[in-house]
N, C-alpha and C positions, 0 to 999 in steps of 0.2 A: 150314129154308128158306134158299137162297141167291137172293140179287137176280141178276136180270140186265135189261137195260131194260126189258121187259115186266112182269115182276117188283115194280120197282119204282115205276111206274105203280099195279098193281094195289095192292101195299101202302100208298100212300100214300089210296086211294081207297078203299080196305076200313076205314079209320080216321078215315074226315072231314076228311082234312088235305089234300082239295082242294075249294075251293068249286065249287056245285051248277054246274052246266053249263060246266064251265071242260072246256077239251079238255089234259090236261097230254100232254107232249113227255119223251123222258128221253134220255139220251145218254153212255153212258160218259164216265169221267175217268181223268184219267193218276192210275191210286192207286199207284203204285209195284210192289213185289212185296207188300206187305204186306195190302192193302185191296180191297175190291169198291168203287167210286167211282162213284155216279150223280148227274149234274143233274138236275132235272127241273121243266121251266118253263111257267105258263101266264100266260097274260094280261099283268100285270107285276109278277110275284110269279114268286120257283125258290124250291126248296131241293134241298140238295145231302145225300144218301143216302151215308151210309158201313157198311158190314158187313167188321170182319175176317176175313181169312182162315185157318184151323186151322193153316194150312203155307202158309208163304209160297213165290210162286214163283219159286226158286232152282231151279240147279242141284242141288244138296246137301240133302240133309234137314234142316228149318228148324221145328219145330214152334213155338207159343207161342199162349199163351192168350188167348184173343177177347173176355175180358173186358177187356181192356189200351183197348178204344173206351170205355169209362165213364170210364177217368181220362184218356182224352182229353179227353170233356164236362168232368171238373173243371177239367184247365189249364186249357181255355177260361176256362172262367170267372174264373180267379184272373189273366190274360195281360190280360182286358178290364178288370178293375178294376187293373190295376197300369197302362193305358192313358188311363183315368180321372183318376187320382193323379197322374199325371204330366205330363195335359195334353200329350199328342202327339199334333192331331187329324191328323198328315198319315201315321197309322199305323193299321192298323186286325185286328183278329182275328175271323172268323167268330161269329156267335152264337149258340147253343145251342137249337135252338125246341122238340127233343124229344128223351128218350132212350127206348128201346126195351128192355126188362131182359131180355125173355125171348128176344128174335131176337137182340140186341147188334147193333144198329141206332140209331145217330144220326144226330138230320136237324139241319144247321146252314145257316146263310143262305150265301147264294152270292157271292162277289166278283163285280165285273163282268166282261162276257165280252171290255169290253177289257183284260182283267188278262191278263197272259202270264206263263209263268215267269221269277224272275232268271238261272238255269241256262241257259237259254235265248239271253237276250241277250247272256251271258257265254260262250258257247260258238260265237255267234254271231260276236263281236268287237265285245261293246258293253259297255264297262268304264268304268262309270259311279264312280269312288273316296266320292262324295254319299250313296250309298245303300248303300255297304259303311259309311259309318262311321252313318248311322243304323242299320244295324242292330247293328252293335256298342252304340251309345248305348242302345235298347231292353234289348237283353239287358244289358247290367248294371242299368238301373233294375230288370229285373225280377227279378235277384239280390239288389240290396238292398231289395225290397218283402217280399220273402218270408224273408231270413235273420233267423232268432230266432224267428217266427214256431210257436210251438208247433203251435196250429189245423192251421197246414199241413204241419209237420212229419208230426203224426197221419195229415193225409190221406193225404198221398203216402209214407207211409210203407212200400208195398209194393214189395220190391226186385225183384221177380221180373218185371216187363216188362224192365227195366233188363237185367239178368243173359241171358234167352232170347233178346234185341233188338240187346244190344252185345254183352257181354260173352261170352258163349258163341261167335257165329258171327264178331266181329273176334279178339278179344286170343286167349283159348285156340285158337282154331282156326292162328290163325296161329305159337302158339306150338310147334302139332303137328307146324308144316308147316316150322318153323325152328326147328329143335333147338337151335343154335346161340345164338339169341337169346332160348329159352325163359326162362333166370333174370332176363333185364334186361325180358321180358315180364311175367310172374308180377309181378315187386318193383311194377311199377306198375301190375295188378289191385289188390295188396295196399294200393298207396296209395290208387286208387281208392275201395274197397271203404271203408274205413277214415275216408274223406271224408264229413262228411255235415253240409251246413250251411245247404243254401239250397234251391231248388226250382229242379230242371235241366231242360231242354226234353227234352233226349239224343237228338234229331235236326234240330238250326239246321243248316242246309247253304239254299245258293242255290235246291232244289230247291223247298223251303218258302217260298219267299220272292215272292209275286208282285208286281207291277210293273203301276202303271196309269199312263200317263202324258199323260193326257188330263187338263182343265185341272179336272176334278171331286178331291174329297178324301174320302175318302184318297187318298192315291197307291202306301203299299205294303199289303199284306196278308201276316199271319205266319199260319201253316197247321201242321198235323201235331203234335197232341200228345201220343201214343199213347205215348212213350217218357215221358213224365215221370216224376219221379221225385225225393225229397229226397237230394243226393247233392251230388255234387261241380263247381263251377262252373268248374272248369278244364275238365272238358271237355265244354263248350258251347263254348266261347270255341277251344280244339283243334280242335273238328269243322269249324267253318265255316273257320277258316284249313284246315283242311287241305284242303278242296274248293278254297278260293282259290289256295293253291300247285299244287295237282296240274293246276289247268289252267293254271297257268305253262309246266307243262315239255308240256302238251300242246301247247300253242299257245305254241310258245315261240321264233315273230318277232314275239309278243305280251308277252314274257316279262314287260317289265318294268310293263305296265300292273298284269296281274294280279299282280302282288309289291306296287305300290305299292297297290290296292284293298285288301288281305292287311294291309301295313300302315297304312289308314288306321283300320280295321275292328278292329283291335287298338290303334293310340291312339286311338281313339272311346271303347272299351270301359273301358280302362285309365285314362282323366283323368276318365268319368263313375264309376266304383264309387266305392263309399265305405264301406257298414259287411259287403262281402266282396269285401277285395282278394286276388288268387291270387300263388301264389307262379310267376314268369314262367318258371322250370324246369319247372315240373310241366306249364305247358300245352304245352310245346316236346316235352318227354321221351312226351305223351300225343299229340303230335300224330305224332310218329315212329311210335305202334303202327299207329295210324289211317292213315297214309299205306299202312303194308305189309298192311293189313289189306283196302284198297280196292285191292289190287291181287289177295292171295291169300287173303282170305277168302272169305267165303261168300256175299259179297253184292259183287263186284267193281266196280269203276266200267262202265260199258256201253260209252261211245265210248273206253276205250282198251284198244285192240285192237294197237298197233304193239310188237313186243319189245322195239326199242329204247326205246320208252316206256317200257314196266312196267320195262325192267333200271334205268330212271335212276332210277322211284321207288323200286326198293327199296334202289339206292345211297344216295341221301338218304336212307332209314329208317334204315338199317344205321349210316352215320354219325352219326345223330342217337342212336342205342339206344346205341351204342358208346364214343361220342367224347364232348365235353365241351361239346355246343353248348346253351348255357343262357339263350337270346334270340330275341327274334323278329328280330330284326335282322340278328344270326350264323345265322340259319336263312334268312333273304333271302340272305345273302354265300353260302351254299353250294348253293343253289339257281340261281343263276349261274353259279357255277364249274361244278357239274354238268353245267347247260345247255348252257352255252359250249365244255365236253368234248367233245358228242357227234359 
């Protein structure tokens, strides 16, 4: 069975999980390439339908396994109690109402519909630096909730969403596609790989990040757990800068909003860890794959589409795979220089 609104109407009414005379509504969601994504709302109650998809939709051939929605359900669960613990009510993470074993179908509660993405606003030309370093503050509470952590090591100990999700269609692929840079690619699989200390999201980007900003609490909502995984916490902290940089040079008579968002969201991150601090090379060296990787892998960024854009990101990779840039800081300075080249 695949959902489509119809679909998931009837599914949720074939199970009881809509009360007697309720007329429920469903309406696609933006699920990326990855997901089938349904609301579906009655009365004053939704919940929000996810079903992977076998092959995500790319370009390129993208297979991965549709069980990867079940350790979705578990981050949840592990992202609300590390929300818990930490006493951050102005944060909030969907919640789990049911899992579905045999369709690989989970229903979780719905943000509000005044939630918007941060990608969004950020694309928009609203660069809020408040909410780039809460979420940096989050994601380390939620690296040091879970390192040491055996229970969870056990859980998420399954590498293989990780490997079919990043690793395959960024690092290797990009590797094929620049020969050139394939050994300084590989050497940071191998450190990747080798990494394993805490429980990783393996997809924090702005995309995940919604935004209510109406006067109710929560005000953000963190989304998308399908990539988790016990691994390496540089790159979490890699990924989202690397979204924050690359719409530097997108929007770059913006440039220096989104540098400083980038760096607040990394001293956010950086002054709250405590029992797993990263080594500041590895997430700079990780973010370099990830920059060339959203340009020529398998999963591109979508709104950039100018050449002169993609030549400046893989400039900046290239420098960063090559050269000796070992900061967030010195990754701001050449991101200007770049910019200010074009």
């Amino acid at each position: 069975m695949r959902l489509d609104a119809d679909a998931a109407v009837e599914y949720l009414e074939a199970r009881g999980r809509v009360p007697e005379g309720a007329r429920p509504v469903a309406e696609p969601l933006g699920g990326g390439v990855s997901n089938d994504v349904f609301r579906v709302s009655w009365d004053d109650d939704a919940v929000v339908l996810k079903q992977p998809l076998p092959d995500l939709a790319v370009a390129d051939d993208w297979p991965a396994d549709v069980g990867r929605v079940h350790n979705e359900a578990a981050a949840a669960r592990v992202y609300a109690a590390v929300l818990d613990d930490r006493g951050m009510d102005g944060v909030a993470v969907p919640a789990v109402r049911f899992e579905d074993h045999e369709e690989h179908v989970i229903g979780i509660s719905s943000a509000p519909e005044s939630a918007r993405m941060w990608k969004s606003d950020l694309l928009d030309g609203t660069v809020d630096p408040g909410i780039a370093a809460t979420v940096g503050e989050f994601l380390a509470a939620a690296h040091d909730y879970a390192a040491d952590d055996g229970d969870l090591e056990e859980a998420f100990g399954n590498y293989v969403p990780f490997e079919q999700l990043r690793l395959d269609p960024y690092h290797r692929t990009v590797a094929e596609r620049h020969p050139d840079l394939a050994p300084a690619i590989e050497r940071e699989i191998e450190r990747i790989r080798s990494t394993r200390s805490t429980l990783v999201h393996g997809d924090y980007s702005p995309k995940n990040v919604l935004v209510d900003d109406t006067d109710r609490r929560p005000h953000l909502w963190l989304l998308d757990f399908e990539v988790a995984h016990w691994g390496d916490p540089a790159f979490d902290v890699a990924f989202m800068l690397n979204h924050l940089f690359i719409k530097s040079v997108y929007l770059a008579d913006r440039r220096d909003e989104y540098v400083s968002a980038a760096e607040a969201f990394w001293e956010a991150y950086r002054d709250t860890v405590e029992t797993t601090p990263i080594d500041e090379t590895d997430v700079v060296r990780e973010l370099g794959v990830l920059m060339l990787a959203r340009v020529d892998g398998k999963s591109p960024v979508e709104y950039v589409e100018q050449v002169e854009t993609k030549e400046t990101l893989r400039a900046l990779a290239r420098r960063i795979l090559t050269g000796d840039v070992g900061t967030v800081a010195e990754l701001a300075s050449i991101v200007r220089e770049e910019v200010d080249g074009r």
